[in-house]
C-alpha positions as CSV (number, residue, x, y, z in Angstrom):
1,X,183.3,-59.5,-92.7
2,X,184.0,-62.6,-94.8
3,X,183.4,-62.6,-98.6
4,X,180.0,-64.8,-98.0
5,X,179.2,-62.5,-95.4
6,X,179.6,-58.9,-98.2
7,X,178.0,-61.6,-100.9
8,X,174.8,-61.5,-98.9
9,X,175.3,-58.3,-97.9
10,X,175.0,-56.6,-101.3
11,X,172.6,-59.3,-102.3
12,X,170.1,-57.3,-99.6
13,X,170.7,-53.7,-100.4
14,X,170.2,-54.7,-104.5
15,X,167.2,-56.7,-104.5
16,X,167.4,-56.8,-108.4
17,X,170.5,-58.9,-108.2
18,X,170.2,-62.6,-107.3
19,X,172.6,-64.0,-104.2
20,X,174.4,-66.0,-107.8
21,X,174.8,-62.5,-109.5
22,X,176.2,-60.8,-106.8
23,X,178.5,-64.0,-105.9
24,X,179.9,-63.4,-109.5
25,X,180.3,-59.9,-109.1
26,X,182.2,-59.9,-106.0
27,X,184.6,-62.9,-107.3
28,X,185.3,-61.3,-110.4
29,X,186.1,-58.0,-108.8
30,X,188.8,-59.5,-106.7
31,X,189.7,-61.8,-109.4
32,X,190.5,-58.2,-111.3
33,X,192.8,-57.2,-108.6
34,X,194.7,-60.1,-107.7
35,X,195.4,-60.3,-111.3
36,X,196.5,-56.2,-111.4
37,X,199.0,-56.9,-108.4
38,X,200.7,-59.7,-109.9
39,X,201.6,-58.2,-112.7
40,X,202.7,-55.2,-110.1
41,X,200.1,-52.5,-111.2
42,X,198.8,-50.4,-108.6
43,X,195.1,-50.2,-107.4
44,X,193.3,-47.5,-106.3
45,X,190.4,-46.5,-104.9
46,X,189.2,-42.9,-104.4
47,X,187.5,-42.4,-100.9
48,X,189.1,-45.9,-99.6
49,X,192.1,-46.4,-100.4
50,X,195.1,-48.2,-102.7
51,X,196.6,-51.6,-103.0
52,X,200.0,-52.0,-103.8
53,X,203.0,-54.5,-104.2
54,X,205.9,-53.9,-101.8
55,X,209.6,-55.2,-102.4
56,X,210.8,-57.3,-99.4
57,X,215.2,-57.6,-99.8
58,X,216.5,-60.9,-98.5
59,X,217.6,-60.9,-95.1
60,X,218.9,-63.1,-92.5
61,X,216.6,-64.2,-89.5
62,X,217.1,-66.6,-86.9
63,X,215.1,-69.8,-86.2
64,X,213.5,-69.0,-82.2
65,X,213.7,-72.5,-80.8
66,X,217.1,-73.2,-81.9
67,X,218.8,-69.9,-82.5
68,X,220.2,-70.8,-85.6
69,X,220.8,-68.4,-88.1
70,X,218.2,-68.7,-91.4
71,X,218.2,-66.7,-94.9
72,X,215.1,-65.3,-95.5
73,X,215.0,-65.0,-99.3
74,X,213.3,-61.9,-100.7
75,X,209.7,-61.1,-101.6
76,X,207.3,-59.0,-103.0
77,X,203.9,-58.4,-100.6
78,X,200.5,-56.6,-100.9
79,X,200.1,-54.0,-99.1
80,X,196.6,-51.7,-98.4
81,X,196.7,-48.3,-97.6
82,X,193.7,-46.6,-96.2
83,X,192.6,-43.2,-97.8
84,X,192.1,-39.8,-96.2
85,X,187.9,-40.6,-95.9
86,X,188.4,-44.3,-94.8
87,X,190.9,-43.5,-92.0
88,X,188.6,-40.4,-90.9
89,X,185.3,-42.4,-90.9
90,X,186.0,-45.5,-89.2
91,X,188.1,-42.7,-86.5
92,X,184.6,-41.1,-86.4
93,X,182.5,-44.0,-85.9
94,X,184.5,-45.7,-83.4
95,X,184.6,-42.7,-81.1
96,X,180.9,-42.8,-80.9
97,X,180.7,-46.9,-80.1
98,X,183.3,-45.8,-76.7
């Protein structure tokens, strides 16, 4: 699902809100979370799960066409983790599509 796609999709279930209102909504939510990661705060999301920064060291890696060793330098990454009633539900509902 793209973010047009859950736009549209939200747009249809709440037929009060315009396909602009919702747009504004959606972008302002993530907007919200991008910003709470960069400055390293945690999200969470009861019944789906949390967002968080992890901490990546430096290390060294090697370059696959040459073989030549490279220094990877280090980095901090988001990182989603499902919750309990996520993981359990989309388990559920892919067992009955098989």
């Amino acid at each position: 699902m793209t973010r047009s796609d859950l736009v549209e999709e939200l747009a249809a279930r709440f037929s009060q809100l315009t396909l602009r209102d919702t747009e504004f909504a959606v972008k302002s939510i993530l907007d919200a979370m991008n910003e709470a990661l960069v400055r390293g705060h945690r999200i969470e999301i009861r019944g789906f799960g949390s967002f968080s920064v992890n901490y990546r060291a430096p290390r060294q890696g090697r370059n696959p066409r040459s073989g030549e060793s490279v220094a990877i330098p280090e980095k901090r990454v988001p990182h989603f983790k499902p919750g309990k009633a996520l993981r359990e539900n989309v388990d559920a509902r892919t067992h009955q599509l098989t």
